[in-house]
Structure formats: C-alpha cells, structure tokens
TIRO-2110 file (N, C-alpha, C; in Angstrom, 1 decimal):
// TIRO-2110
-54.6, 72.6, 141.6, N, 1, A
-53.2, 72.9, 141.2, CA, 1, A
-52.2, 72.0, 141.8, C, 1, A
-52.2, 71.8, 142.7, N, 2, A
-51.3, 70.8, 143.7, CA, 2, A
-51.3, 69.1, 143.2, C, 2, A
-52.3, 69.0, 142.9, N, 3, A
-52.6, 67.7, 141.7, CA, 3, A
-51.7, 67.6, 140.9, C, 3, A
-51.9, 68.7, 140.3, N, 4, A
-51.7, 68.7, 138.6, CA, 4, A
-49.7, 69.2, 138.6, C, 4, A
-49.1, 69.7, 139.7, N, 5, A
-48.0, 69.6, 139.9, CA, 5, A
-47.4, 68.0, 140.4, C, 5, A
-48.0, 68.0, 141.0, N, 6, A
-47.6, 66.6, 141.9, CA, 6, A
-47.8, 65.2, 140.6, C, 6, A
-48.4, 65.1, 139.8, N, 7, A
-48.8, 64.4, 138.8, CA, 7, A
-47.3, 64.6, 137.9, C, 7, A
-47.4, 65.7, 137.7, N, 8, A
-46.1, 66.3, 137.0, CA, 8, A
-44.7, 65.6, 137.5, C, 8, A
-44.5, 66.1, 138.4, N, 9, A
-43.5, 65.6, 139.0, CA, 9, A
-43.3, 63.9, 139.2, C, 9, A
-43.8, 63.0, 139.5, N, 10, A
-44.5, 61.6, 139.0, CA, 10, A
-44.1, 61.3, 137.8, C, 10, A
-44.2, 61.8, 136.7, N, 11, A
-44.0, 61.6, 135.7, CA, 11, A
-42.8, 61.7, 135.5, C, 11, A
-42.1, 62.6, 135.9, N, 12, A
-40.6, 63.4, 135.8, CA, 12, A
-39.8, 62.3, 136.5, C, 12, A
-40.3, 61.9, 137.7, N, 13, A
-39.4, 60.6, 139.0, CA, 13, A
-39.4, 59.4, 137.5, C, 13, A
-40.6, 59.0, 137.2, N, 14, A
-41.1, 57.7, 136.5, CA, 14, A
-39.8, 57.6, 135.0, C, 14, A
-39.9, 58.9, 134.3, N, 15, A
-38.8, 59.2, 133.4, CA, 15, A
-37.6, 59.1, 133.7, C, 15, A
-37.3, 59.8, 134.6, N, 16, A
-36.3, 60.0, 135.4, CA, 16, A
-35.6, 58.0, 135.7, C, 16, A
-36.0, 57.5, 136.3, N, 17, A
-35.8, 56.4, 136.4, CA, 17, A
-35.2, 55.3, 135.4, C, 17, A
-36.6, 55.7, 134.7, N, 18, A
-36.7, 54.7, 133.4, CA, 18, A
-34.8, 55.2, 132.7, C, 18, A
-35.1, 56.7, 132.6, N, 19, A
-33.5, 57.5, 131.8, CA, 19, A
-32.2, 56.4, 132.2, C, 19, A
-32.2, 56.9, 133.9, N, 20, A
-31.2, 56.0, 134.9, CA, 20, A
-31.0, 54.7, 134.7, C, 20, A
-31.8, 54.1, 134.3, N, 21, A
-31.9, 52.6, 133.6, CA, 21, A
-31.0, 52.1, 132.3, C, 21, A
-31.6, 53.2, 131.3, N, 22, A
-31.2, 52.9, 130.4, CA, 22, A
-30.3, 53.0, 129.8, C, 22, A
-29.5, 54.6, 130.8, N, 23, A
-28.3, 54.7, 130.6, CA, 23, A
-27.6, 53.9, 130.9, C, 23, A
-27.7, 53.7, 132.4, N, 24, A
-26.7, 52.3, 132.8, CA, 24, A
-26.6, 51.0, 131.8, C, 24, A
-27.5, 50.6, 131.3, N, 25, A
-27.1, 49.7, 130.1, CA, 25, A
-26.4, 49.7, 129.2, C, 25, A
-26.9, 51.1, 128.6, N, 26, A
-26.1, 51.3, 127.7, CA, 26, A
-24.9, 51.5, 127.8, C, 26, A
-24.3, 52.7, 128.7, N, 27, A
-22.9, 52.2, 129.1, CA, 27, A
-22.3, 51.4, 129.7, C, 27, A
-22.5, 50.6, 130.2, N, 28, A
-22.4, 48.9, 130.4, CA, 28, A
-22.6, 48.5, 129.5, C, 28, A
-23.0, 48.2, 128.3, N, 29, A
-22.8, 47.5, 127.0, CA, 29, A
-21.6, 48.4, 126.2, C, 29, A
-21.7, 49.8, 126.0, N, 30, A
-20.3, 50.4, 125.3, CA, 30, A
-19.1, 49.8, 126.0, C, 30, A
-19.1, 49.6, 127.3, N, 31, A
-17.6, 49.6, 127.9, CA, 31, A
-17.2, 48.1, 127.8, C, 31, A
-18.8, 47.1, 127.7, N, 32, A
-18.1, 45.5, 127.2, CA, 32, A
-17.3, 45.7, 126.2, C, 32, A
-18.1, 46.8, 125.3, N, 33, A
-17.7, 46.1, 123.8, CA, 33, A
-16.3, 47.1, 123.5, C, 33, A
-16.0, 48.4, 124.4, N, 34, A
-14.9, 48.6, 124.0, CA, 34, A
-13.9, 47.9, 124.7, C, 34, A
-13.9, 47.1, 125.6, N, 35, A
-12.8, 45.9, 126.8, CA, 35, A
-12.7, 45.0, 126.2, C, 35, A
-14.0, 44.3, 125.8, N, 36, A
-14.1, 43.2, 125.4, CA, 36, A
-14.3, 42.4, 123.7, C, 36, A
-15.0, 43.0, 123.2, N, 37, A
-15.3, 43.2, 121.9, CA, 37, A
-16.4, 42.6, 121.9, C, 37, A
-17.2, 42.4, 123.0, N, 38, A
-19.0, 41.8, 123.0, CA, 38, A
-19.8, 43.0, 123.8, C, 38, A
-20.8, 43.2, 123.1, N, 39, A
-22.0, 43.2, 123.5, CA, 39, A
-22.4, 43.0, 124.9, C, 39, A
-22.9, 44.1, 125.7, N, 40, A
-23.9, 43.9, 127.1, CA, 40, A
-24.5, 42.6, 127.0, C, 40, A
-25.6, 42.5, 126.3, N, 41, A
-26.0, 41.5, 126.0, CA, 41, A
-25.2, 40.4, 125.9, C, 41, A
-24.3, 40.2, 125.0, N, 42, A
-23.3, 38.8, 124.6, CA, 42, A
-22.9, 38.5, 126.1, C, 42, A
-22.2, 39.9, 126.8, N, 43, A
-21.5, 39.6, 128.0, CA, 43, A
-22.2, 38.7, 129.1, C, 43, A
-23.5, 39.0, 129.2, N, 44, A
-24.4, 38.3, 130.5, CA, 44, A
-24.7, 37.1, 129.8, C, 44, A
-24.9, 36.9, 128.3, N, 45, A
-25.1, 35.2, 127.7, CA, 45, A
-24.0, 34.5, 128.7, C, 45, A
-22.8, 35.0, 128.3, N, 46, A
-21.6, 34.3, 128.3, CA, 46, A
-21.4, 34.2, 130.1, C, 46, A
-22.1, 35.1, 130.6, N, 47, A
-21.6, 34.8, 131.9, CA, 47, A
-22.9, 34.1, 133.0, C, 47, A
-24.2, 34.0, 132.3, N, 48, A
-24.7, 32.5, 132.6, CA, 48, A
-24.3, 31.8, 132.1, C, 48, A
-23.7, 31.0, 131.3, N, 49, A
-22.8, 29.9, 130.8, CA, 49, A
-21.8, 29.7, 131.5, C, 49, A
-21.4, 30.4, 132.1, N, 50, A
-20.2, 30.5, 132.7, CA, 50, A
-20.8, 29.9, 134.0, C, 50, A
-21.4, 30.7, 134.7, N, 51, A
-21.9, 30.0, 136.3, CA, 51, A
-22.7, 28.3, 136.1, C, 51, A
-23.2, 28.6, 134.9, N, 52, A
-24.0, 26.8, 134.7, CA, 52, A
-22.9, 25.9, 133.6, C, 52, A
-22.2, 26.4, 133.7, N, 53, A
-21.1, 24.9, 132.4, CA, 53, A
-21.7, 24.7, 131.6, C, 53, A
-23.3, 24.1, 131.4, N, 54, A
-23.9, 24.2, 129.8, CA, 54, A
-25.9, 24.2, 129.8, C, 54, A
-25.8, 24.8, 129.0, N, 55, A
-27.3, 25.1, 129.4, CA, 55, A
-27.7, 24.8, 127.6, C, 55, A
-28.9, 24.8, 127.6, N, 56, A
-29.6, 24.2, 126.4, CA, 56, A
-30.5, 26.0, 126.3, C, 56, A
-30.8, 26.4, 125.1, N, 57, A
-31.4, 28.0, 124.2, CA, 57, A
-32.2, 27.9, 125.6, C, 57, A
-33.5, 26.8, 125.6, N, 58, A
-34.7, 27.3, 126.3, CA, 58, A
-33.9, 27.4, 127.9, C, 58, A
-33.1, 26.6, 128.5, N, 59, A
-33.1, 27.1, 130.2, CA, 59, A
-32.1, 28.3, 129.8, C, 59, A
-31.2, 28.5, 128.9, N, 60, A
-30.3, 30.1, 128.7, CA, 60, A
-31.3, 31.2, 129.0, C, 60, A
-32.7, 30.8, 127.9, N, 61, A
-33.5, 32.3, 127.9, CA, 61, A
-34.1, 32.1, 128.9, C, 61, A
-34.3, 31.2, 130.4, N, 62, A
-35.0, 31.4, 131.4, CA, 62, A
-33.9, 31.8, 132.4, C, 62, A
-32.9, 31.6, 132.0, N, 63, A
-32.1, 32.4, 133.5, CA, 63, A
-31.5, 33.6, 132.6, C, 63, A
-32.1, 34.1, 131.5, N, 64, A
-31.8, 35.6, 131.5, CA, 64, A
-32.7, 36.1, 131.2, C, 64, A
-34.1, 35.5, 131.3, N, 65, A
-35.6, 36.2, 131.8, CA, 65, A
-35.8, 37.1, 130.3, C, 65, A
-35.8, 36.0, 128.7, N, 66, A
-35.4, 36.8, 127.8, CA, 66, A
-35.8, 35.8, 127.0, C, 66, A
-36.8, 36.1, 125.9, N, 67, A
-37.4, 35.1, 125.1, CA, 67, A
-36.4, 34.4, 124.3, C, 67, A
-36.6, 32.8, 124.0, N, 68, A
-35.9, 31.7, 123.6, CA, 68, A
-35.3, 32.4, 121.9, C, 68, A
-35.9, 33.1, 121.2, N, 69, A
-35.9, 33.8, 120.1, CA, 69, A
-34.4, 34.6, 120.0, C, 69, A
-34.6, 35.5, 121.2, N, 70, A
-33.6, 36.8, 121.2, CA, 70, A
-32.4, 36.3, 121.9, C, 70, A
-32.6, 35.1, 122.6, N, 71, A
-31.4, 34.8, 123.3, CA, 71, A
-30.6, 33.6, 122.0, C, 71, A
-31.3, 32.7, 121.1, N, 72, A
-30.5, 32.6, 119.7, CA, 72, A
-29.7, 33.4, 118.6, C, 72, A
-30.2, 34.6, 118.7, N, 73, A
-29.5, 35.7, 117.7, CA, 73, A
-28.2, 35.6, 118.8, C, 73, A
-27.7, 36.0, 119.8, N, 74, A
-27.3, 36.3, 120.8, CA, 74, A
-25.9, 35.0, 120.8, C, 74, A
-26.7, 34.1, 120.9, N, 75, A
-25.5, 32.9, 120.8, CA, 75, A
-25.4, 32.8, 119.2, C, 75, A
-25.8, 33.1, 118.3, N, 76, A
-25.5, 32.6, 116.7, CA, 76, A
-24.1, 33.3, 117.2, C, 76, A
-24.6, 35.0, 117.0, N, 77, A
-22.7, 35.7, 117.2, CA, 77, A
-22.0, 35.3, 118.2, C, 77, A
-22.2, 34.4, 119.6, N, 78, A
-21.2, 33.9, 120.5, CA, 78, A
-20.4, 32.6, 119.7, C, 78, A
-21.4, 32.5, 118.8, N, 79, A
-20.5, 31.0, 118.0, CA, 79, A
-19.9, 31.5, 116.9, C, 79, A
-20.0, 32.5, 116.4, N, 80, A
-19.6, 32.8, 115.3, CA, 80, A
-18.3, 33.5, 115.6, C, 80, A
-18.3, 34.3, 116.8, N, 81, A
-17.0, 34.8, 117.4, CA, 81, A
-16.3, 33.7, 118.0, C, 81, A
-16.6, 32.5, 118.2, N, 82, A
-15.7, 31.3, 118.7, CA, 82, A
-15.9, 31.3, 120.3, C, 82, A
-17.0, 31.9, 120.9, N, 83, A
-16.7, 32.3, 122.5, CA, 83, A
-17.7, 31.2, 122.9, C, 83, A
-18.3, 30.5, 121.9, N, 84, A
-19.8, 29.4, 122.6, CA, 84, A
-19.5, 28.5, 121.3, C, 84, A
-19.3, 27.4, 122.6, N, 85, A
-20.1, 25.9, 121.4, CA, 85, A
-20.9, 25.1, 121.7, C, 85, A
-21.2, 24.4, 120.6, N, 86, A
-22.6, 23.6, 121.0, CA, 86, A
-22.5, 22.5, 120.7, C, 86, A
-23.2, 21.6, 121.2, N, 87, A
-23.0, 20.0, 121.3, CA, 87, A
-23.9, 18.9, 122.0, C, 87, A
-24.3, 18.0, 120.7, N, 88, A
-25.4, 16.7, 122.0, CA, 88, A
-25.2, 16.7, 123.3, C, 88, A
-26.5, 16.7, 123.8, N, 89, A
-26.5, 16.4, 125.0, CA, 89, A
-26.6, 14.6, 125.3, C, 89, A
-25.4, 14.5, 126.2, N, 90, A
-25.1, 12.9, 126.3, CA, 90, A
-26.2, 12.3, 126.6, C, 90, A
-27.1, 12.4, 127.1, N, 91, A
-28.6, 12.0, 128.1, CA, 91, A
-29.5, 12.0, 127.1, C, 91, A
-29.5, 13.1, 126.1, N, 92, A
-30.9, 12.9, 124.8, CA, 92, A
-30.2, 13.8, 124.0, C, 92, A
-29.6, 12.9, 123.2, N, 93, A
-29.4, 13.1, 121.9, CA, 93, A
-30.3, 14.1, 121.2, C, 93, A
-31.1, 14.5, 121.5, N, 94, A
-31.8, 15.5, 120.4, CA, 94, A
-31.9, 16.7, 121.0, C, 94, A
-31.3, 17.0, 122.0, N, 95, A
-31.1, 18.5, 122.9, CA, 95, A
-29.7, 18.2, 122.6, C, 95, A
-29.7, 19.9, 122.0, N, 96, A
-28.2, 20.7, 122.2, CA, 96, A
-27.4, 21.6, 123.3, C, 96, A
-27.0, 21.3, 123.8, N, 97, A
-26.1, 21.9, 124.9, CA, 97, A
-25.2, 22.9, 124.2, C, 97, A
-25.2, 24.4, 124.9, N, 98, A
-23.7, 25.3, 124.8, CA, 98, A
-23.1, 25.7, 126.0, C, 98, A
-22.1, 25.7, 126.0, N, 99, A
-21.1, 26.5, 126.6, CA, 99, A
-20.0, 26.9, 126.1, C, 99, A
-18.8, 27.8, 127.0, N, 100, A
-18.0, 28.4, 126.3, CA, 100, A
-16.8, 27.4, 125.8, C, 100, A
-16.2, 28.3, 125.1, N, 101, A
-14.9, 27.9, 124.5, CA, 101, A
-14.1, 28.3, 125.2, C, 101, A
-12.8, 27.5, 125.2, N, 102, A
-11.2, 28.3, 126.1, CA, 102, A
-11.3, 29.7, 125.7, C, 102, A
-11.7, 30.4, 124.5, N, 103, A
-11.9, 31.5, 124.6, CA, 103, A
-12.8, 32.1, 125.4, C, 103, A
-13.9, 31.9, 125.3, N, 104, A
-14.5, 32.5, 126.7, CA, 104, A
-14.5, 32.4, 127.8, C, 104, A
-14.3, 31.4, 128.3, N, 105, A
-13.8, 31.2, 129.7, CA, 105, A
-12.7, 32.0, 129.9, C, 105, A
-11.6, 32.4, 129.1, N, 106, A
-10.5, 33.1, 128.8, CA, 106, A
-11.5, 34.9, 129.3, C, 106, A
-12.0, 35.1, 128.4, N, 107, A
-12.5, 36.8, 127.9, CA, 107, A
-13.6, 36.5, 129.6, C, 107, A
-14.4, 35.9, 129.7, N, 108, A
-15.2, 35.6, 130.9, CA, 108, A
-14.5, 36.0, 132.4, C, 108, A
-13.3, 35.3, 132.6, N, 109, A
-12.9, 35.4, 133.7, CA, 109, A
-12.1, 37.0, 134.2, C, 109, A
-11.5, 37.4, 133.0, N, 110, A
-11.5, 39.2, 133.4, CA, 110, A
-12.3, 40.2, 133.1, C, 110, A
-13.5, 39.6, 132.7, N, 111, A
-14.7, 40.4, 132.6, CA, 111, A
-15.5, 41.0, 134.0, C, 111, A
-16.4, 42.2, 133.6, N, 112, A
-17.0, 42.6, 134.4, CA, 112, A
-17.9, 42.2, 134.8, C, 112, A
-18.9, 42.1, 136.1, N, 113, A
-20.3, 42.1, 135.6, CA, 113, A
-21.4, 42.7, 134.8, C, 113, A
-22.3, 41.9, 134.0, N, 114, A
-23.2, 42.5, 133.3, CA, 114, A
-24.5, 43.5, 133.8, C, 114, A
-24.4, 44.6, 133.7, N, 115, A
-25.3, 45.6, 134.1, CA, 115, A
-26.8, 44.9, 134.2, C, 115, A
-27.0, 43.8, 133.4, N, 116, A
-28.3, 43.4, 133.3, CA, 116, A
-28.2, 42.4, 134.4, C, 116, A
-27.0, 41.5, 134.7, N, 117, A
-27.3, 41.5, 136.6, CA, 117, A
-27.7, 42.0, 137.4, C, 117, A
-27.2, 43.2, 137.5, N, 118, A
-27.9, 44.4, 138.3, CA, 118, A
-29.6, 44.6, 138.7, C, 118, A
-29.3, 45.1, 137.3, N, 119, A
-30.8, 45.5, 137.1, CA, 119, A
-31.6, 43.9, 137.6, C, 119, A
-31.4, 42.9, 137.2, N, 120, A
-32.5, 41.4, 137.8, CA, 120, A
-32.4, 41.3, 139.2, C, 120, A
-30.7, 42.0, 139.9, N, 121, A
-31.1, 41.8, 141.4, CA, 121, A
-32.0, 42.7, 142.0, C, 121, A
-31.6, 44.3, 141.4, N, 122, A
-32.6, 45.2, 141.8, CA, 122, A
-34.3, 44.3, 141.8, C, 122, A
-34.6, 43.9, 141.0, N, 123, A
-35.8, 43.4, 140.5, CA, 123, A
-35.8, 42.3, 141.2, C, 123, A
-35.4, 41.4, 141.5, N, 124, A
-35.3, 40.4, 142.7, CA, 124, A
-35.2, 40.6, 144.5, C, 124, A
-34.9, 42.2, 144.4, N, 125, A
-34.6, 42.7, 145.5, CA, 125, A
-36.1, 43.2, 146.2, C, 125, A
-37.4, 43.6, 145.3, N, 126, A
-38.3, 44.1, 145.6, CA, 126, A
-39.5, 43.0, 145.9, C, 126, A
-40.8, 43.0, 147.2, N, 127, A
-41.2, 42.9, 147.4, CA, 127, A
-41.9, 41.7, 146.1, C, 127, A
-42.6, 41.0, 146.0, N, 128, A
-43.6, 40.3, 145.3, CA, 128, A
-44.1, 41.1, 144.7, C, 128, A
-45.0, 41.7, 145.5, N, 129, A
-46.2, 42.8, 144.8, CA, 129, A
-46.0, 43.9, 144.4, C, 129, A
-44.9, 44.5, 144.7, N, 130, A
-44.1, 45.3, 144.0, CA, 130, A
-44.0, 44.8, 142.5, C, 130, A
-43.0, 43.9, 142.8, N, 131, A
-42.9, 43.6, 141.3, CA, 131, A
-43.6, 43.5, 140.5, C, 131, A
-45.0, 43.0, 140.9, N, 132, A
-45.8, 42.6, 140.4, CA, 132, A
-46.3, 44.0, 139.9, C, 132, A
-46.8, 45.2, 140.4, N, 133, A
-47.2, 46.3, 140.3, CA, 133, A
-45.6, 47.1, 139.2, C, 133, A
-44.9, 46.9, 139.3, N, 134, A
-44.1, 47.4, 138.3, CA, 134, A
-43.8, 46.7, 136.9, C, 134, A
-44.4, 45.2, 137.2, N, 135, A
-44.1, 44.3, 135.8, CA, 135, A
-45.4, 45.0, 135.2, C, 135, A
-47.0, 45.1, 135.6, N, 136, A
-48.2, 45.7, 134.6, CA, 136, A
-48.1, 47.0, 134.3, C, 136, A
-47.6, 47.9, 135.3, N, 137, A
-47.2, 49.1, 134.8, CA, 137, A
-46.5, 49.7, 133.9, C, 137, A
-45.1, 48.9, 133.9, N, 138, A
-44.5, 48.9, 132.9, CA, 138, A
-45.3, 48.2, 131.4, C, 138, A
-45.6, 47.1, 131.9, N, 139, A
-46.5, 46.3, 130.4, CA, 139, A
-47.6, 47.4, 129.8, C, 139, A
-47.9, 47.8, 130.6, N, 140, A
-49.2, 49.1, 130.3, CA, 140, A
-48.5, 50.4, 129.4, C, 140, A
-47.4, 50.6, 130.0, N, 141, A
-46.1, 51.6, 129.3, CA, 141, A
-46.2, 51.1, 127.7, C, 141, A
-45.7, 50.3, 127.5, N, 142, A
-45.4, 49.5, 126.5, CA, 142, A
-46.2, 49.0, 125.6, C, 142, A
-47.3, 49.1, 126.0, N, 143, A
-48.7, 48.7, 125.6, CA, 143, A
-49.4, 50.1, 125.0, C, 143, A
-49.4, 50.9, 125.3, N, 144, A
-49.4, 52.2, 125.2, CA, 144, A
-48.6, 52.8, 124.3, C, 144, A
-47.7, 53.0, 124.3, N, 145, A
-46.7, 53.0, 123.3, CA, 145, A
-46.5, 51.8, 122.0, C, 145, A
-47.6, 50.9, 121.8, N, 146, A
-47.4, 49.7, 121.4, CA, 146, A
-45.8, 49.7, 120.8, C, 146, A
-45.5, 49.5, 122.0, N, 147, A
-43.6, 48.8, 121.8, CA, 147, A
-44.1, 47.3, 121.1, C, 147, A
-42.8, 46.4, 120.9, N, 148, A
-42.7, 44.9, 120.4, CA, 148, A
-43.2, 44.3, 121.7, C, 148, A
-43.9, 42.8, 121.2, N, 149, A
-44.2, 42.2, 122.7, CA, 149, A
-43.2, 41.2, 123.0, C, 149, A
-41.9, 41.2, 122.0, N, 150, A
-40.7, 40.3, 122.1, CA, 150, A
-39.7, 41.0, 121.8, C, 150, A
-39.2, 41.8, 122.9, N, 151, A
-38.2, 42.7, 122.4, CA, 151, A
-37.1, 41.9, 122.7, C, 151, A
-35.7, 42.2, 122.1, N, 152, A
-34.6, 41.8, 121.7, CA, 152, A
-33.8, 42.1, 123.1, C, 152, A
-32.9, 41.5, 123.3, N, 153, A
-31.8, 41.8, 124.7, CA, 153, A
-31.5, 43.2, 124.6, C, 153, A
-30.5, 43.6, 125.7, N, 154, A
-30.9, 45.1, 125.5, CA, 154, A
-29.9, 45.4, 124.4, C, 154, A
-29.8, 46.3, 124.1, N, 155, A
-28.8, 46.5, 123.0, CA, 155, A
-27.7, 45.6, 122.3, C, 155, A
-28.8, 44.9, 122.0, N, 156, A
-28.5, 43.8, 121.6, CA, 156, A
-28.9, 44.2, 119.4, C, 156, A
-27.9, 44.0, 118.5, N, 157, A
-28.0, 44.3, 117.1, CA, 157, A
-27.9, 45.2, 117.0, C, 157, A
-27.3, 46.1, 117.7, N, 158, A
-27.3, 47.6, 117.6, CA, 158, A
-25.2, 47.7, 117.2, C, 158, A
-24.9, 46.6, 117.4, N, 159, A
-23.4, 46.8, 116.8, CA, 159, A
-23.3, 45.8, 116.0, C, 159, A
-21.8, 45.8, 115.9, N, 160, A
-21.6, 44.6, 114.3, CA, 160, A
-21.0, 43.7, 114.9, C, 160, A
-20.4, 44.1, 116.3, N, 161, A
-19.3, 43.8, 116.9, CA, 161, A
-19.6, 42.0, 117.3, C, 161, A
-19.0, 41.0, 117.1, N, 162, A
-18.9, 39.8, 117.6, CA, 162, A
-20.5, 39.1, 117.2, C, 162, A
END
C-alpha cells in the first residue's frame, strides 16, 4: 500500500511540475503579447539577437536550444512585423545574417525577460547528470505519448499576433 501511495504522489509532484512550467510560459507569452504585441517565443528570438548583434537561422536555433525549422517560422513573423532583418554576411556571401531593426532594439530594450530564459537557466543550473536523467525522462514522456519529435517554440502559432 505505501508503494502504491508513494508512486501516486510521484506522479502528482512530476505533474505538478510539468503544470508549474507550463503555466509560467504561457503567461509569459500572454503578457509579451499583451505589452508587446509578440509572442514568448518571438520575444526570446529577439532578445538573443539582441545580446549577439547578428546571428545566422542555424547559430539563432542553437542558442535557443530549438530546431533550425521552428526558429524560421519565428523570424519569418519577426520580419514581417519589421522587428528583424536580414542580410549578407560580409565574410561569405552565401550566409544570411539577422538582426533587429530600430524597431526592435526600440520594443527590445523595454522588454521583459523571456520566461524561456528562465526555464534554460533553471536547466543550466542542474547537475550534468541530472540533466541528463531529466532530458531521457522527459524524451521517454514524449515518446510515450508519441508527442512531435520537432516541436515548435513554445507557444509559438498559437496567435496571429506579429
């Protein structure tokens, strides 16, 4: 019996967590998009662009730990709202460089931080093997659930907004 409570409860913390997660995103993405008129997601594009001056799709999707795919939908609307542009890279001509526009660096600099900072230092903050034991666990979640194996930024197409 004490198992089978204690298992229980496990489950409940594990939920429990996951909940606490998700909510924080998500309202950290409503409160961008009602301050700002971007996206959680858009907001952390824009604010690694911001700390690197200009970064090319593939190093964008490795400093936000986010496949090179999902982090292009992401800048299409940053350029389409006028807040990212793109442009040769002086050194090799066949790499595109983006960074912001006076608009963004504008919208950028009274912005908040992005909840999904958070959550990467939390994740930065833990042991190696930790992480390592929460990155398969989680993958096992998700695998189990056959979730996507390329999921999209976090609430990321879920508005119309920017």
């Amino acid at each position: 019996m004490g198992a089978h409570v204690s298992g229980r409860r496990d489950v409940q913390h594990v939920l429990d967590g996951i909940r606490r997660i998700v909510h924080g995103l998500h309202e950290s993405s409503r409160a961008a998009e009602r301050t700002l008129g971007v996206t959680g997601a858009q907001l952390f594009v824009l604010r690694r662009l911001a700390d690197a001056g200009a970064l090319s799709v593939s190093d964008l999707a490795r400093r936000t730990f986010t496949h090179q795919s999902s982090v292009s939908t992401v800048v299409a609307r940053l350029r389409a709202a006028g807040l990212v542009r793109q442009r040769t890279d002086p050194r090799d001509r066949r790499r595109r460089l983006l960074a912001l526009t006076p608009a963004g660096r504008t919208m950028i600099a009274a912005a908040p931080h992005a909840s999904q900072e958070r959550l990467i230092r939390a994740v930065l903050d833990l042991t190696p093997s930790a992480r390592r034991t929460v990155a398969r666990a989680l993958a096992r979640m998700a695998d189990t659930m056959a979730a996507a194996r390329r999921p999209a930024m976090f609430f990321e197409g879920r508005s119309r907004r920017a």
